[in-house]
N, CA, C and O atoms as a GROMACS GRO file, in nm:
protein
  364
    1UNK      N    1   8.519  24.167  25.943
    1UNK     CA    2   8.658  24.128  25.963
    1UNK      C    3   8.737  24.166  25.839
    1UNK      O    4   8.697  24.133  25.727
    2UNK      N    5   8.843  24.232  25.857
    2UNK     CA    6   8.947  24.267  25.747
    2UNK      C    7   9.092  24.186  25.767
    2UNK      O    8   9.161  24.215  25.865
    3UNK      N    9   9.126  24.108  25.694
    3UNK     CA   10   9.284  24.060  25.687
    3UNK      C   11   9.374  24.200  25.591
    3UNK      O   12   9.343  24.282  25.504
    4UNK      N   13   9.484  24.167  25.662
    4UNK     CA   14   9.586  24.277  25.628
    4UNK      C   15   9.734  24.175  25.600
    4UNK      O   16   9.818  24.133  25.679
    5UNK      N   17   9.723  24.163  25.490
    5UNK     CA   18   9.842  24.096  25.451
    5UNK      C   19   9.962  24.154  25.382
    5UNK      O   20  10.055  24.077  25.361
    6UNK      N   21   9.978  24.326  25.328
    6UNK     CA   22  10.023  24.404  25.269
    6UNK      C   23  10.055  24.545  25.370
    6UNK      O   24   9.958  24.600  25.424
    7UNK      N   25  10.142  24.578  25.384
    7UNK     CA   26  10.167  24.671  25.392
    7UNK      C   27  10.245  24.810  25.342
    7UNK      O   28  10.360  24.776  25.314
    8UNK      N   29  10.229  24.951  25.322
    8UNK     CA   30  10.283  25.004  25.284
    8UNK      C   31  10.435  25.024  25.273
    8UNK      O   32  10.502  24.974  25.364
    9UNK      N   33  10.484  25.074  25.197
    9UNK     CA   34  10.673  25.079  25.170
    9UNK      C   35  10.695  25.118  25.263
    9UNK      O   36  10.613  25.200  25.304
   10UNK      N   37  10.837  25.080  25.372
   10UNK     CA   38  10.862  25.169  25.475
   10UNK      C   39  10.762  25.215  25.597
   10UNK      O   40  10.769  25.327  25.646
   11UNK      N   41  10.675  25.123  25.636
   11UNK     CA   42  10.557  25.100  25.756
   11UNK      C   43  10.579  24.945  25.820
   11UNK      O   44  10.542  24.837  25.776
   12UNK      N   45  10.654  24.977  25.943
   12UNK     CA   46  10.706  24.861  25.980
   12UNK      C   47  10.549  24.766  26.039
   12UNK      O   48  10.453  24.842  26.052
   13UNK      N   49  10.518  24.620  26.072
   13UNK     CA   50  10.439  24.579  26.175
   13UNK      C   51  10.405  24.642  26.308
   13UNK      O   52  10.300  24.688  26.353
   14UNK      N   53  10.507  24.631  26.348
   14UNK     CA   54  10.513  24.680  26.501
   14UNK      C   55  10.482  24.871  26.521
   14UNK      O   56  10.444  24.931  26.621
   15UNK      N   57  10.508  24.912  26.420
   15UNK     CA   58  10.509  25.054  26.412
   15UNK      C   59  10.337  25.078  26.342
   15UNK      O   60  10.296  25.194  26.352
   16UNK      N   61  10.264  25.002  26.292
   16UNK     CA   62  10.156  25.033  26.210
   16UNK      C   63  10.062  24.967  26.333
   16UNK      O   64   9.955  25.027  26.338
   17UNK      N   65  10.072  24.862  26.433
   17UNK     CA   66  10.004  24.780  26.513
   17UNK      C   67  10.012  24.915  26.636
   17UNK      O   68   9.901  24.958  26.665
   18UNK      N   69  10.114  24.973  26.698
   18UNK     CA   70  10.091  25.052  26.767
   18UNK      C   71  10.026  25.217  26.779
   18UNK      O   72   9.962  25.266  26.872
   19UNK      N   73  10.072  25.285  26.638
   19UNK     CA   74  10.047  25.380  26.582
   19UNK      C   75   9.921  25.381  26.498
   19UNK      O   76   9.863  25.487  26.479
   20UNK      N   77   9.877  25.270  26.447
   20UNK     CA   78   9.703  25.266  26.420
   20UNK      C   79   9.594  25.189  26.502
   20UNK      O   80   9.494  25.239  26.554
   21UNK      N   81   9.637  25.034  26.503
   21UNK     CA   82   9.544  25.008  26.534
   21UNK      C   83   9.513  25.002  26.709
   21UNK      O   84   9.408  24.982  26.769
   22UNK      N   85   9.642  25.025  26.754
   22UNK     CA   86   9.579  25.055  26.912
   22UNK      C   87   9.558  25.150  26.930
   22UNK      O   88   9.459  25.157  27.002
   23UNK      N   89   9.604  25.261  26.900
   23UNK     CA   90   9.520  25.357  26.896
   23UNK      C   91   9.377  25.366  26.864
   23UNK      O   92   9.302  25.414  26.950
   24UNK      N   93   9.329  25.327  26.752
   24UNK     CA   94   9.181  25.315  26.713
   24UNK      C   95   9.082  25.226  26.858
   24UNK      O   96   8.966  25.241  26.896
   25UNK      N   97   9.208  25.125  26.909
   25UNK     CA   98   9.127  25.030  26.994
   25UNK      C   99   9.075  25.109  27.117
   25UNK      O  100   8.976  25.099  27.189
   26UNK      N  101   9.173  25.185  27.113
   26UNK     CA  102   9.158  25.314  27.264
   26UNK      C  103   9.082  25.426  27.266
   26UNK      O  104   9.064  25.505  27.360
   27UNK      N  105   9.034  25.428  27.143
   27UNK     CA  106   8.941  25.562  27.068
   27UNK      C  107   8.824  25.529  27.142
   27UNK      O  108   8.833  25.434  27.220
   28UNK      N  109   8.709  25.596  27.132
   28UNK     CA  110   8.532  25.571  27.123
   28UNK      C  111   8.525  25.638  26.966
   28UNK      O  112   8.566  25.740  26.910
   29UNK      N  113   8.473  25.557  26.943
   29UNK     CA  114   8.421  25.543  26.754
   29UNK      C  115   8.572  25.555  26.686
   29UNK      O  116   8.598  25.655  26.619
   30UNK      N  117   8.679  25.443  26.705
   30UNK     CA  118   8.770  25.399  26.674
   30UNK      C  119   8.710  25.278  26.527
   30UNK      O  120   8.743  25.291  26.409
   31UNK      N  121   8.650  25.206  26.564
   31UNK     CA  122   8.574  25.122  26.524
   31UNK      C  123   8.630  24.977  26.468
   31UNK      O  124   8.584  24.890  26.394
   32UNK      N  125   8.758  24.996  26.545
   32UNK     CA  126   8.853  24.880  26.573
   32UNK      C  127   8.829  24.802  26.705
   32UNK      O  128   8.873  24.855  26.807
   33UNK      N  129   8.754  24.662  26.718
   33UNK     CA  130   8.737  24.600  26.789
   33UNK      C  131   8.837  24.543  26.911
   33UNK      O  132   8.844  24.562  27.032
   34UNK      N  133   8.902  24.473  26.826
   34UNK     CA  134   9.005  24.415  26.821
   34UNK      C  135   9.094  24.318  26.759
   34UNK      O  136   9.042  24.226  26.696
   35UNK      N  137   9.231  24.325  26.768
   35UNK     CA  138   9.269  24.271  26.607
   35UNK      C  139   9.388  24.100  26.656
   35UNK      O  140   9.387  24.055  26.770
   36UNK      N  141   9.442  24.060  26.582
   36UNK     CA  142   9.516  23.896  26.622
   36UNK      C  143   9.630  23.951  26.477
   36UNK      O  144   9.597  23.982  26.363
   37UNK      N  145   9.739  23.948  26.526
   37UNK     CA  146   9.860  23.984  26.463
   37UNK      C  147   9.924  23.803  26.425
   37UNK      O  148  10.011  23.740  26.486
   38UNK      N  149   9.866  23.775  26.342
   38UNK     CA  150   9.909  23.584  26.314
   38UNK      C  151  10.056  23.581  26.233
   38UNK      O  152  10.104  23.478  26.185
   39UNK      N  153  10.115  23.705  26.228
   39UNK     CA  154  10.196  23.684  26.117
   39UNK      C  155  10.353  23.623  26.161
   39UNK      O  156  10.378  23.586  26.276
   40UNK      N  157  10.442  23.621  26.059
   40UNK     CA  158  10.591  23.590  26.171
   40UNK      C  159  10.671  23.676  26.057
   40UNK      O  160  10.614  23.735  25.965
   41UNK      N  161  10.866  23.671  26.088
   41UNK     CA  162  10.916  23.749  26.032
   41UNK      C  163  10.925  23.762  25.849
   41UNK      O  164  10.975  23.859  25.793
   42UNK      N  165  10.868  23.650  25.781
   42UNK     CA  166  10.868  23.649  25.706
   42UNK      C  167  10.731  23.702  25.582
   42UNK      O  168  10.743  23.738  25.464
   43UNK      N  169  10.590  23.685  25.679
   43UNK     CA  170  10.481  23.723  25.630
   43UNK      C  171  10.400  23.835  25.691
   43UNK      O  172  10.422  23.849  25.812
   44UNK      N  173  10.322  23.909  25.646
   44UNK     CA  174  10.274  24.024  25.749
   44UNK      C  175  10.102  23.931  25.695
   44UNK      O  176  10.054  23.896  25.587
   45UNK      N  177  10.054  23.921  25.849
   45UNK     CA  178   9.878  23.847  25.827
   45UNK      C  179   9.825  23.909  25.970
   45UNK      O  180   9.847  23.853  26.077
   46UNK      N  181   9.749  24.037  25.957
   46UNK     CA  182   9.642  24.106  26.111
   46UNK      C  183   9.543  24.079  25.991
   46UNK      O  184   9.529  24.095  25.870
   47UNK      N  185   9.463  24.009  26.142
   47UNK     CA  186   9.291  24.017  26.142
   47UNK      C  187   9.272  24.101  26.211
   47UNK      O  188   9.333  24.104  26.318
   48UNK      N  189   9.180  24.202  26.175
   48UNK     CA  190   9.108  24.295  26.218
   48UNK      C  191   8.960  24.283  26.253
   48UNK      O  192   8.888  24.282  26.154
   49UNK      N  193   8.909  24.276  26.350
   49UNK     CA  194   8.778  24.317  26.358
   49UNK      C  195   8.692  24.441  26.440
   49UNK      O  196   8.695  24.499  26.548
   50UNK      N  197   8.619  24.441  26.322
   50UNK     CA  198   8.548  24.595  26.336
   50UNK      C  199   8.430  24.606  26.435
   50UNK      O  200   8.382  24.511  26.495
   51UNK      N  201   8.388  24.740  26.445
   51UNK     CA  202   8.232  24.717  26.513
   51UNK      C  203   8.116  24.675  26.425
   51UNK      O  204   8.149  24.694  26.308
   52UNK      N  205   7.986  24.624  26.435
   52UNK     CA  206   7.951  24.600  26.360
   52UNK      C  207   7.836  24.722  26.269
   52UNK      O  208   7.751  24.801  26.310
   53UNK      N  209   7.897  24.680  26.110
   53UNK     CA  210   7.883  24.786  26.041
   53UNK      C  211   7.985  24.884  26.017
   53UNK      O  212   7.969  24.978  25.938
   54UNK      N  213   8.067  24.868  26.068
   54UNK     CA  214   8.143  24.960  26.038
   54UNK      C  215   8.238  24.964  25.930
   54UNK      O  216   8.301  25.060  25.888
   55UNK      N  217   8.238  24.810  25.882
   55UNK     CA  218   8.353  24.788  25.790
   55UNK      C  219   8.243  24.851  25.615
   55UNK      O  220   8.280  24.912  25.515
   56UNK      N  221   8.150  24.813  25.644
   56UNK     CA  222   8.039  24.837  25.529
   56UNK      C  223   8.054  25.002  25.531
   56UNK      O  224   8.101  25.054  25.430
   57UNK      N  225   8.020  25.076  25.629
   57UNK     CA  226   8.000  25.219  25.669
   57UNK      C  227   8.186  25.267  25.579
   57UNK      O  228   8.210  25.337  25.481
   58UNK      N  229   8.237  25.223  25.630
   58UNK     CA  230   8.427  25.273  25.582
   58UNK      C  231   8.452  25.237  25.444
   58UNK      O  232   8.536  25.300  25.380
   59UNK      N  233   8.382  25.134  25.385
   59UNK     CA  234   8.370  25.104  25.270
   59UNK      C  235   8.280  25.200  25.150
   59UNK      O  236   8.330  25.224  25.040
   60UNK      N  237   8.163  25.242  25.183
   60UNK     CA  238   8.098  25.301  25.118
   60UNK      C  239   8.140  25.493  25.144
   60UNK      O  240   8.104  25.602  25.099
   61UNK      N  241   8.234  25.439  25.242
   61UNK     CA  242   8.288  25.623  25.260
   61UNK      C  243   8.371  25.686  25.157
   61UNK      O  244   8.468  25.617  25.124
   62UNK      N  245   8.357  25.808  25.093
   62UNK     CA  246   8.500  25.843  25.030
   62UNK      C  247   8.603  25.827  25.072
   62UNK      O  248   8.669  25.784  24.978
   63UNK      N  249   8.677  25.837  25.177
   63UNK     CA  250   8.816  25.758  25.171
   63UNK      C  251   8.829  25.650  25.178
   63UNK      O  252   8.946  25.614  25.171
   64UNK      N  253   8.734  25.551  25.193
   64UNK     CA  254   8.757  25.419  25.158
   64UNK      C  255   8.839  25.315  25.212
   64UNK      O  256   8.943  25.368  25.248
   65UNK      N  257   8.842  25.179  25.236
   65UNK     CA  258   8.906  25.094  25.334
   65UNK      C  259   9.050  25.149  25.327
   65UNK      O  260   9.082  25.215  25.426
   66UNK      N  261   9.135  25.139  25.242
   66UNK     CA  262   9.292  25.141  25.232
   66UNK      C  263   9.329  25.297  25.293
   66UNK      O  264   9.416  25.317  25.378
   67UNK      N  265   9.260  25.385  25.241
   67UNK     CA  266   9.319  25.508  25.299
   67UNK      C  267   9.242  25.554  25.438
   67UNK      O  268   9.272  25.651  25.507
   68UNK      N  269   9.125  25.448  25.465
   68UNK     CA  270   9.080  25.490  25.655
   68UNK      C  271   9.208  25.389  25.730
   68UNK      O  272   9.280  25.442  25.815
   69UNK      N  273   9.230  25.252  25.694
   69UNK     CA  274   9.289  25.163  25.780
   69UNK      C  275   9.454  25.200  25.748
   69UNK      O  276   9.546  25.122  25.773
   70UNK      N  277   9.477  25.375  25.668
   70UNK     CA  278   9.647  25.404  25.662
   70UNK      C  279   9.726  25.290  25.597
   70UNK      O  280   9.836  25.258  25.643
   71UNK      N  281   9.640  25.188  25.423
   71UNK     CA  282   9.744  25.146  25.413
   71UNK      C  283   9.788  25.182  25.301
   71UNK      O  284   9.841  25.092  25.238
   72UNK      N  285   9.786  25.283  25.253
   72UNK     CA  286   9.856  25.322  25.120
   72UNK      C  287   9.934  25.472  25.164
   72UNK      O  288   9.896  25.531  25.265
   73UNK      N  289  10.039  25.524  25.082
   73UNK     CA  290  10.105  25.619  25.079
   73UNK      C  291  10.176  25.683  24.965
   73UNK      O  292  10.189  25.614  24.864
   74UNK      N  293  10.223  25.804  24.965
   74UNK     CA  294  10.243  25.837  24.858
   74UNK      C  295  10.409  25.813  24.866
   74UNK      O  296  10.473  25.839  24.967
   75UNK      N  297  10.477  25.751  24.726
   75UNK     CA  298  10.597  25.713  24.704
   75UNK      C  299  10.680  25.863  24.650
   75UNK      O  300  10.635  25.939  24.563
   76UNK      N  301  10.799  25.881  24.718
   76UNK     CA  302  10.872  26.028  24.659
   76UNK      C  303  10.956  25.965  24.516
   76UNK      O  304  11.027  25.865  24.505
   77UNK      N  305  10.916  26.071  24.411
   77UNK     CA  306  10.967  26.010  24.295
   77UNK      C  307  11.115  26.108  24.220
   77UNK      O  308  11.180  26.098  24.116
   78UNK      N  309  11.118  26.196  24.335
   78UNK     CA  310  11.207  26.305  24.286
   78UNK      C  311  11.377  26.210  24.276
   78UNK      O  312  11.451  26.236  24.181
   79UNK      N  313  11.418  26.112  24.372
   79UNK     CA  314  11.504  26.104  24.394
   79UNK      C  315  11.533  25.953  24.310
   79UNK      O  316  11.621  25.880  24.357
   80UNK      N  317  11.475  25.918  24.212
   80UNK     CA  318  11.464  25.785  24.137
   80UNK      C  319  11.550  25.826  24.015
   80UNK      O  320  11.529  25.935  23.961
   81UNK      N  321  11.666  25.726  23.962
   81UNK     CA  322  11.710  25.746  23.867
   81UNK      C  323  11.738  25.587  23.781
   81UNK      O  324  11.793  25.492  23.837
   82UNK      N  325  11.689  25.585  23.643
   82UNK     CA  326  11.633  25.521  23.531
   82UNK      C  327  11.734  25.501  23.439
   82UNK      O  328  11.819  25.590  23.434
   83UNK      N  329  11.746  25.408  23.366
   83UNK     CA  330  11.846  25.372  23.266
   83UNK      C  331  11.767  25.317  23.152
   83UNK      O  332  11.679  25.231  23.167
   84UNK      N  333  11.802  25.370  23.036
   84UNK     CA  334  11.738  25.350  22.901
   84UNK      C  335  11.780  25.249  22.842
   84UNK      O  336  11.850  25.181  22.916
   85UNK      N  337  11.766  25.198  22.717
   85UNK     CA  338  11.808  25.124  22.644
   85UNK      C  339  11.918  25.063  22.629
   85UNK      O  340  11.943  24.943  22.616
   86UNK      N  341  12.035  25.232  22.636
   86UNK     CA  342  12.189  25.164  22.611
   86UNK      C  343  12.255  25.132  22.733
   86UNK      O  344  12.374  25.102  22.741
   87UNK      N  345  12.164  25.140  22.841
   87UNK     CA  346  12.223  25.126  23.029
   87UNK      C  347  12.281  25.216  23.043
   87UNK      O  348  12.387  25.199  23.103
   88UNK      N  349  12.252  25.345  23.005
   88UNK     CA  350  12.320  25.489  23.085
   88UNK      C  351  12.203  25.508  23.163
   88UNK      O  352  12.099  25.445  23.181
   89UNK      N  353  12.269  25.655  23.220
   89UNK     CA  354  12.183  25.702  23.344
   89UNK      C  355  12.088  25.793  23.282
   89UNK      O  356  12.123  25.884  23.206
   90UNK      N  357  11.926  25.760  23.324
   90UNK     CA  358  11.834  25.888  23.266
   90UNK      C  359  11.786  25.918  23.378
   90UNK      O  360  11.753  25.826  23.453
   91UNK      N  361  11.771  26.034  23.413
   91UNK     CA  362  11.681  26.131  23.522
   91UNK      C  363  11.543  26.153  23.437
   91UNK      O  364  11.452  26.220  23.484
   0.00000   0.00000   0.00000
């Protein structure tokens, strides 16, 4: 069993519940059992459960729990702008 209390920047609930994990549920060797979405608008809490072994098997894999179960991403840093010391603008 995996709890998911975090989600990536800009990965809504409803958009990560349909686009991963039902999908996985609809797969053969998805290895998403089935999952209980406990959360409300203020907290994000899915239990996940796996087949068995599988969470051990995804764990010891090189990509590893966070990047098999899609929850990390890469942040764009081109468009970030920073202010120094005296509160001007630094790029």
């Amino acid at each position: 069993m995996l709890i998911i209390e975090e989600l990536p920047i800009g990965k809504w609930t409803n958009d990560y519940k349909t686009d991963f994990l039902d999908v996985n549920l609809s797969i053969k060797g998805g290895h998403v059992e089935e999952y209980f979405d406990d959360g409300d608008e203020h907290r994000i809490k899915i239990e996940v459960h796996t087949e068995q072994g599988a969470l051990d098997m995804i764990k010891t894999a090189r990509v590893g729990v966070k990047s098999w179960f899609n929850l990390e991403n890469d942040i764009n840093l081109t468009n970030m702008v920073l202010f120094d010391g005296n509160k001007k603008v630094f790029k």
